[in-house]
Structures are given as C-alpha cells and as structure tokens.
N, C-alpha and C positions, 0 to 999 in steps of 0.2 A: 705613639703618634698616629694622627687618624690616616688610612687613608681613602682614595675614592670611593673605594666600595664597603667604607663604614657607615653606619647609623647612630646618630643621637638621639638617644629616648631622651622624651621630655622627662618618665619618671624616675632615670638616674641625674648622678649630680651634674655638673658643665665643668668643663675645665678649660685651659687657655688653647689646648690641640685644637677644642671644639672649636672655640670662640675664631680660631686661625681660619677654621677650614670654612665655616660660618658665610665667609667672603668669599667661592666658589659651590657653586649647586651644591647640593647635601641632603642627604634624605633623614629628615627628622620624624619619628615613631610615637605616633600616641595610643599609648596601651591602655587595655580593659582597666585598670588599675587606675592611670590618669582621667578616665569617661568617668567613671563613678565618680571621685572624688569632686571633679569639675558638675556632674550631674547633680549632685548633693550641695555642691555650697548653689547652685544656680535654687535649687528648690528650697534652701533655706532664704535665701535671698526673700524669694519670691513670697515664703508663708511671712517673713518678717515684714513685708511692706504690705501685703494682701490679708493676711489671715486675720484672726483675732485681736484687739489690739492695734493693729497695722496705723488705721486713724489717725492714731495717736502717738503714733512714734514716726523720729523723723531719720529720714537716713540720707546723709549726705548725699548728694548731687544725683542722687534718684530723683528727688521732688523738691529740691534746692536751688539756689545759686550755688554759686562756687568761691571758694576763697571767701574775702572778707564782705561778700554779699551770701554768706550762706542764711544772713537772718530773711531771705527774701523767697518768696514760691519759686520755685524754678517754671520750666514749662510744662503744661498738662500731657503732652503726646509726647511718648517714647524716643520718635523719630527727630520730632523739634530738640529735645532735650539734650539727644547726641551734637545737631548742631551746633546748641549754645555750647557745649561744653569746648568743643573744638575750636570753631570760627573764630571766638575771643583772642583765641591763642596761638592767632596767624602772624606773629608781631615779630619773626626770628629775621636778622639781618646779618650778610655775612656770604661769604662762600660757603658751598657745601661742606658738609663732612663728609671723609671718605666714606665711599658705599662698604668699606668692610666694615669700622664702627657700627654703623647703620646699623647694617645685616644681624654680627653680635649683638648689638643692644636686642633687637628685635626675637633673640635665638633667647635673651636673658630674660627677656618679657613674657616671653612665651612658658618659659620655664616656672617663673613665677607664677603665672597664670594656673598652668597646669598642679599647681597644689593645690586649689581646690576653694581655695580662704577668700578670695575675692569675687565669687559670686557671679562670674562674668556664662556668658551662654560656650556649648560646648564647638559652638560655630567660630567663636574665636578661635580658640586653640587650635583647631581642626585644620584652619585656612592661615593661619601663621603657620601653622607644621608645610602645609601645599605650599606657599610662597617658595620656602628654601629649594625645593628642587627646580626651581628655574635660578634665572641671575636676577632678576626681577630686585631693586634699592629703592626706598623714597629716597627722593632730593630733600635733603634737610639742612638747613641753614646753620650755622656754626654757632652764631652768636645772639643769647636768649635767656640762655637758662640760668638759674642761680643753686640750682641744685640741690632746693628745698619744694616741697609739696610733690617731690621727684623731678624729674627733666621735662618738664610740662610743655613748654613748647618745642623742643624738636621731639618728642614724642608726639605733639599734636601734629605735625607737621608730617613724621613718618604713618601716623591713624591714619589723616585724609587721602594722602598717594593710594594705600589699600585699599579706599575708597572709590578711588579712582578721580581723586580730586588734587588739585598741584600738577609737581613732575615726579617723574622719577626715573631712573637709569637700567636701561636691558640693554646686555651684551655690550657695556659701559657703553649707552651711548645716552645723553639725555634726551627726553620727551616730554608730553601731557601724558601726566600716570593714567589716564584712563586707556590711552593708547597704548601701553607699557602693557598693563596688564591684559587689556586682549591678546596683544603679542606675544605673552605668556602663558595665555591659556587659563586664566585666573580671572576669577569673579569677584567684583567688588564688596567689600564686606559692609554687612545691613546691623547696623549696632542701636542698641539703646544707651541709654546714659548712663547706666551701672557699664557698661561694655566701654563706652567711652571713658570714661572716668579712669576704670580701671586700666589701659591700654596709656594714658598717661601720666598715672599717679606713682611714678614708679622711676629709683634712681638706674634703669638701664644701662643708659647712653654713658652714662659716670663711670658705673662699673665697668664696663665695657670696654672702655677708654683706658682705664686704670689696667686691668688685667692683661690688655695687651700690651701697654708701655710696660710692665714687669715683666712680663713673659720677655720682649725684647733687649732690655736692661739685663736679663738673667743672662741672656744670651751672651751680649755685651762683654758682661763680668765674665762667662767662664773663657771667652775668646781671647777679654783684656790678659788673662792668665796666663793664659798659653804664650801669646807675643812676647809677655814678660819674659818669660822662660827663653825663647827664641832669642830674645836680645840678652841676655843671660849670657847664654852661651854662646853668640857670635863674635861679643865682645870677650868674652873668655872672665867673666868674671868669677872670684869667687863664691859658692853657694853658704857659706858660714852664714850668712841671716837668713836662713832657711832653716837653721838647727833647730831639730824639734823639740829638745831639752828648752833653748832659746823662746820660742814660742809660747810652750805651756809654761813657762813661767811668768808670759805677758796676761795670761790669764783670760782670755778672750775666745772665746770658740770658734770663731770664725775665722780667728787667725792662725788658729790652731788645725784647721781644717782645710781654709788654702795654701797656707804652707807643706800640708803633707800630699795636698794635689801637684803642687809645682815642683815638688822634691820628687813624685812619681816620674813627673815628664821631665825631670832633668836627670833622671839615672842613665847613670853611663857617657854625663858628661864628665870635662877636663878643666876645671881651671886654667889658663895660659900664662899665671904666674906674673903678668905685665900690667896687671889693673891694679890700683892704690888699694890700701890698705881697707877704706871705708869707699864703698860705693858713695853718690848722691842719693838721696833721699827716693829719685823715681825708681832706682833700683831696690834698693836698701830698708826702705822700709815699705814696698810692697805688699808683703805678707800684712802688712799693721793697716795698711789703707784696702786692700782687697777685704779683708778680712772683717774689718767693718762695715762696708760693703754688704758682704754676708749674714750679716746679722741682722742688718737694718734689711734686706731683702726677706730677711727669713719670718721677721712681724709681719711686712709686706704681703707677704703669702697667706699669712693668719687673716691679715682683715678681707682681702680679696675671696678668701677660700667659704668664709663668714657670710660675703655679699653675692657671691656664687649658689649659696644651698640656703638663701634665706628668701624673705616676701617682703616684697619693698608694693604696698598700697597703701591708700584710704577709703572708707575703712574695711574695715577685715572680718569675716563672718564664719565663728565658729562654732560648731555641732554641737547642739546635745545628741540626744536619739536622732535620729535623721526623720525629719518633717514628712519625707515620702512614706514610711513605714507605717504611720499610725500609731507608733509611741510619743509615749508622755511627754513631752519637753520640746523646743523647738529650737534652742540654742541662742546667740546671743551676734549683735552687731557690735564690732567693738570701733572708736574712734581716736586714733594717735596718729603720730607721726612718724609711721617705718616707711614715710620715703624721705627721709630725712638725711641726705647723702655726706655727712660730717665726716664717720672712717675712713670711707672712700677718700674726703678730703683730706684729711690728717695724712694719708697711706700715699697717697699721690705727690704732696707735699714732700715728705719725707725721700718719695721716690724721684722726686726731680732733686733733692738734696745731693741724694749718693750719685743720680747721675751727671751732675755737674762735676763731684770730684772724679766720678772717673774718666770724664773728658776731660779734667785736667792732668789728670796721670797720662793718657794717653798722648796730647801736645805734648807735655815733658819728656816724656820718653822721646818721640819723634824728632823737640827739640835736641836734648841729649846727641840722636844718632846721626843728627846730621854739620855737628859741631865738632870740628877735628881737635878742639883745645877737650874734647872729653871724649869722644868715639874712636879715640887709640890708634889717630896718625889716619882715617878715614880723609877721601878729600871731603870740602865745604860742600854742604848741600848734596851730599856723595854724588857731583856732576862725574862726567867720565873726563871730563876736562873743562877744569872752571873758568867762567869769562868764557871762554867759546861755547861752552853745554852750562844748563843752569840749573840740571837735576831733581833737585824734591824743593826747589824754591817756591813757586807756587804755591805745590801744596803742603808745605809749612804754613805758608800765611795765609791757605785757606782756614787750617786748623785753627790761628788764632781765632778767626772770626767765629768759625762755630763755637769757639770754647765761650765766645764772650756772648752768644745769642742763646747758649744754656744758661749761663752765670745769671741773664734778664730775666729770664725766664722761671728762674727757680727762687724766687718771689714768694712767700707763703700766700695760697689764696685761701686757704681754711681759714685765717682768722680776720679776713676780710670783714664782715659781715655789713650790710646797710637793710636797714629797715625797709619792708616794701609791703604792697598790696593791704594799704591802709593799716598798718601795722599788724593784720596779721601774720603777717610772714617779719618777725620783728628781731630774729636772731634767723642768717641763712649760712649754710655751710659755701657757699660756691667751689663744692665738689666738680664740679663742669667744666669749670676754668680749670685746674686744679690737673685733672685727669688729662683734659686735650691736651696742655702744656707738658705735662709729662708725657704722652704721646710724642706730640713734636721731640721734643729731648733725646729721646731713646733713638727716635730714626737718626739726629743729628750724631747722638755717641754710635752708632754703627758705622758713619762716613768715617768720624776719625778714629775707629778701628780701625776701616779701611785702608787709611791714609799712613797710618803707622804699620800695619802689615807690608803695604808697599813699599815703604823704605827701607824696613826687615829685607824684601826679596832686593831692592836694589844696594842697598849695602854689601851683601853677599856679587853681588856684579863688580863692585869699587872695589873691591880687595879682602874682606871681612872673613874669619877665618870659615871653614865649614862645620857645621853646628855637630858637634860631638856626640853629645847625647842622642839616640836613634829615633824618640817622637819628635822632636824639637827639628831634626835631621828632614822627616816625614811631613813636617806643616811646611818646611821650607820649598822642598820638592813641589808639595799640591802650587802654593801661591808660583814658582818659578813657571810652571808649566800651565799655569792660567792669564802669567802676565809677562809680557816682554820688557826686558829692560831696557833702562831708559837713555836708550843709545844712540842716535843723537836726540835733542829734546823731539816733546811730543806734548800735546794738550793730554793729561793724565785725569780729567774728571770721570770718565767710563773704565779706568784701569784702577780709579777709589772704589768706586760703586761694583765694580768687578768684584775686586778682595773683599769690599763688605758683604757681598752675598754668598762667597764661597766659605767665609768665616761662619756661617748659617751653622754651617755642620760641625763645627767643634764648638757652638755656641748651645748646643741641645744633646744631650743624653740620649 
C-alpha cells in the first residue's frame, strides 16, 4: 500500500494502491528510460509525416479529420488542429465525475503515454507527471462517452482544463481551470494534434473507473467474509459447511479458498448446540456464494491487470531502427483500434454481477439478524425495547433500497451497442457506463457492509452471545468501540458510513 512519501514511476506498471492514492498529491517520476522511449516515438512520429515519403502517407488526425470525417484535410497549423480535435468534443452532459476517477484516469493516460508508441511530445508526459503533485482535477462531465475510440469526451474535457480552458477543482473547490492551474503553480499545456489525439484516444476514464470498483468490491468480499464469520459465531452456529473435505469436493476454487479463510477466523469457535440442523442459505451456503465471488473477481483482476500495462491509442507508432540515429529503417504507423474499451466492459459488467449478489447476501444476512423467528430469541429489529425503541428498523429498509438500486444498475452495458458517428463507430463497447455503474455499486455494497456490521455490534448489545472464536471476538471489539449502541434510538446514517470505513482495514491485505 502506497504511502505519502511514495512515487509512481511512469515506467513501472500501476496498480489499484496507485490509482487510490492518484486522488491525493502524489509524486509521479519520469525516468531516463521513459524520456527516450517517449523521445523516439515523438521522432519517429515526426520522420513518418515529414521525412521521405511523408507526402504521401496519411496519418490520422495529424493532417485529418477525425472519426468518420477522416476522409477530409484536417487543419494546416498544429495549434488549429489541437483545437479541432478538442472543441468538437465539448458535448459531455452531466454532473461531474469525482475528481479521484479524474485524477486515475489521467495517472492511466499518462502511463500509456509514457511507452513511447504514441508519439506524443515529451512536454506531455512531463506536465501530466507535475499536475499530480498539486490537487489540481479537470471538471469533467459524467455523461458522453460510449467507450469506443476511448473515452473521447470526458478525456476531451479533462485535455482542455490543462489547458487552462473549462473548470476544474483545487483543494476541492471548483473554478475556471485557468485559474486552478495558476493556483497550482502549473502551466497550461501547448499541444499539437498528434498530442491531442493522443490524450484522448484512450480507454482511461473506463479503466480507471473499473479498477477502482474492483479494488472496492475486493474490499467488500473479504469484509463480507469476515461479518459472515462474526454472525457465525454470535448466533452460535454450526461450522459443518465450512468442512473442507465438503468444499473440495464442490470443486470450485474459490470456494475452496473462502472457506479455508472463514475456517481460519472461526478457529477457536463453539457451536451453541441451539441452531437447527441446516442453516438458511445466507449462512449455509456462503462459502458457495463468496466463493464465486472469487473467482469471478479473480478474471476481473486479469482483464484490469491487461488494461493497466497495456496502450489504449490511435494510431500506434512503432520502431524500426530509431529515425534519430541514422539507421536504415524508419519503422511503421500502425492504425486499429486499442481504445476499444469491450474487456473493460465485459470486466465491469461482470463486476456489477458479483456486486449485486453480494449486496444481496449482505441484506439477508442483516435481514436474518434482525428477525427473532431466525436470530435465536433476539428481540425484533434488535430494539432495546420494541415499540418504544426501533433499533436497526430503518436501517434494514435502507438496505432494501440499496440492494434494489444495485440490482438496476447491474444491467449489462457491454452488449448495449448503438451505431454512432456515421457509422463508424458501428459496434461500441460502452465500457463507460459499464465502469461508472460498477463504481457506483461497490460504494453502495460498502453501506450495506456497513449496515450489517452494525447490527453485528448491536446484536451483541440485545443479548447475543460473545463471539467465541478470538478474531471474530477482535472485529467485534474494533466495531463496539467505534460505535455506540443503539440505546435509545438515534438517526444511525453516520454510524453506517462509520463501520463502512473502519471495515477499510479488514477489507485490504
């Protein structure tokens, strides 16, 4: 885990610590190693459109339109060409995205950049690396992108702010970005249209969005585990569907592996002999639902890990001999589509899947614990006195709601597609939607984490026995002494969001 007085080189890989810390100053490091390679593709660039030949060959959105007017001259000057590329793509509607997305994207773009393939000058890189050490965010609009040709407009959106054109937000507060960045001590960035291009031809904002709903989801899962375990043992039930014989004959690895983490944190529990025979299912076949969970998170990790160490442009420029040396060759412009954000989508998709079932594991359980015909003679709502106190009533029925604004939410938007931009863009992934929604999600499955931790500690207040087992013993302790029980009622939304943040630390390795 990073902390403040760590660095992210551009030319190791990024990981979710990075992408976390992204959203507070951060000294980002562009080494000899990233200068050259960024020096080289700018001069291959350069002999490709200038040199030999050059005439006669066209290279997207250097001397282009864009999109489905690439059959058309772009503008003759540099300067103008950056504008066209941009200004078009001022069209994002929507409230902002949080300035942490932002920030990651822009930490993921930068990273992309800094291999070298896309040609862009070493004044990019350099001034994206200086950004992160202030707080300095473009203001970028939520809703836009379809998450094909990359994230073209709220990337267009976050290019101009560096420009010092739009808003953007220093020391959260918003502004006119040109005022931001004097306030920052930061110069506006002077781009050409390979620089533009580059800066938003690129699934960033997707990945970015995506890696942090996993990274939070991850969280989620190992917290949802542990609760599980805690109400395990308060209720005193038996651990028999936890046998690992049981398990590896379900044949699942995942279940095979949270089972032998919840059998870690329940050693040294007691069964209380007074629970039936078969649990309900939110107890009982946890291992079978966590577990899948894990597996499906553990692809998750593949495609993110894929969109983290790869180069999402158009197009891509790679080496022969290097054009500055005076060898043979001058190497080659390639043209596809690697910002083509489908994994992303697929990964996203998938990850609002597993997070909808485990907000619904979590209301069950919650429901479970606060139902005296299953939570072993507990009172209703575990008030301290029902009808005069009303206990976890509220936040029961908050949880419905969340569980049913995941359930909306988790929608496949991968296989959405609508034709657009005169049909070149005539299959789109809308990874964008896809990522944000799975963002939203995950913050939501941390409330009713939250919310089910809470009732864990007020349970233990209403009469519930004391957890046996000594870590299960140890989460109860943390949650009791961060949150007062709920004796007589109280408005409990700041004592959700309490145990959802303290759950942080059993949610991370």
């Amino acid at each position: 885990m990073l902390t403040p007085t760590d660095t992210v080189p551009l030319s190791g890989p990024l990981d979710a610590a990075a992408l976390r810390r992204a959203a507070l100053p951060l000294t980002v490091t562009v080494d000899e190693e990233v200068r050259a390679r960024v020096a080289r593709g700018r001069r291959l660039f350069h002999a490709l459109r200038h040199g030999p030949g050059g005439a006669d060959r066209r290279i997207y959105g250097a001397d282009t339109g864009f999109g489905a007017l690439v059959g058309y001259a772009g503008r003759t000057d540099d300067a103008d060409q950056c504008d066209n590329t941009l200004a078009h793509l001022g069209a994002g509607q929507g409230p902002d995205l949080p300035p942490g997305i932002v920030r990651a994207a822009l930490l993921l773009r930068a990273r992309s950049l800094a291999q070298g393939l896309s040609g862009v000058s070493a004044e990019v890189v350099d001034r994206l690396a200086a950004m992160f050490a202030t707080t300095f965010a473009p203001a970028v609009p939520r809703h836009g992108s379809v998450g094909a040709s990359g994230d073209l407009i709220p990337l267009a959106y976050a290019t101009q702010a560096l420009r010092g054109r739009g808003h953007a937000y220093l020391d959260g507060e918003r502004m006119p970005a040109g005022e931001a960045l004097t306030a920052a001590g930061l110069r506006p960035l002077a781009l050409d249209g390979r620089d533009a291009l580059a800066l938003v031809n690129g699934t960033s904002v997707t990945t970015a969005a995506t890696a942090l709903a996993l990274d939070a989801v991850r969280g989620a899962h190992r917290s949802l585990t542990a609760l599980t375990c805690l109400l395990t043992d308060l209720l005193g039930c038996d651990t028999g569907f936890l046998d690992a014989d049981l398990l590896r004959a379900y044949g699942h690895p995942g279940a095979v592996d949270v089972g032998g983490r919840m059998r870690r944190t329940l050693v040294g529990g007691t069964p209380s002999g007074t629970r039936p025979l078969q649990e309900p299912y939110s107890i009982r076949c946890a291992p079978q639902l966590l577990g899948a969970a894990e597996d499906a998170l553990r692809h998750v990790d593949g495609v993110v890990a894929a969109d983290l160490g790869g180069v999402s442009d158009n197009p891509l420029f790679f080496p022969g001999p290097d054009p500055g040396t005076g060898e043979v060759g001058e190497g080659k412009a390639v043209h596809g589509g690697n910002f083509f954000g489908q994994p992303a989508a697929f990964a996203a998709d998938l990850l609002a899947s597993v997070t909808a079932q485990l907000g619904n594991l979590a209301e069950r359980q919650l429901d479970l614990l606060v139902d005296p015909a299953r939570n072993g003679g507990l009172p209703p709502m575990l008030a301290t006195d029902p009808g005069a106190q009303h206990g976890l009533q509220g936040v029961q029925l908050a949880t419905t709601a969340f569980v049913a604004e995941i359930r909306r939410a988790a929608t496949p938007a991968g296989m959405q597609s609508l034709p657009t931009n005169l049909h070149n863009q005539d299959v789109v992934p809308f990874g964008t939607q896809a990522a944000l929604r799975a963002h939203d999600s995950a913050e939501l499955l941390g409330l009713l984490c939250g919310s089910l931790a809470l009732g864990l500690r007020q349970a233990a207040h209403v009469g519930a026995r004391r957890p046996t087992a000594p870590r299960c013993g140890e989460l109860l302790d943390a949650l009791a002494d961060a949150i007062a029980p709920v004796d007589p009622d109280r408005p409990l939304d700041s004592d959700v969001r309490a145990a959802a943040r303290l759950l942080l630390r059993y949610g991370r390795p």
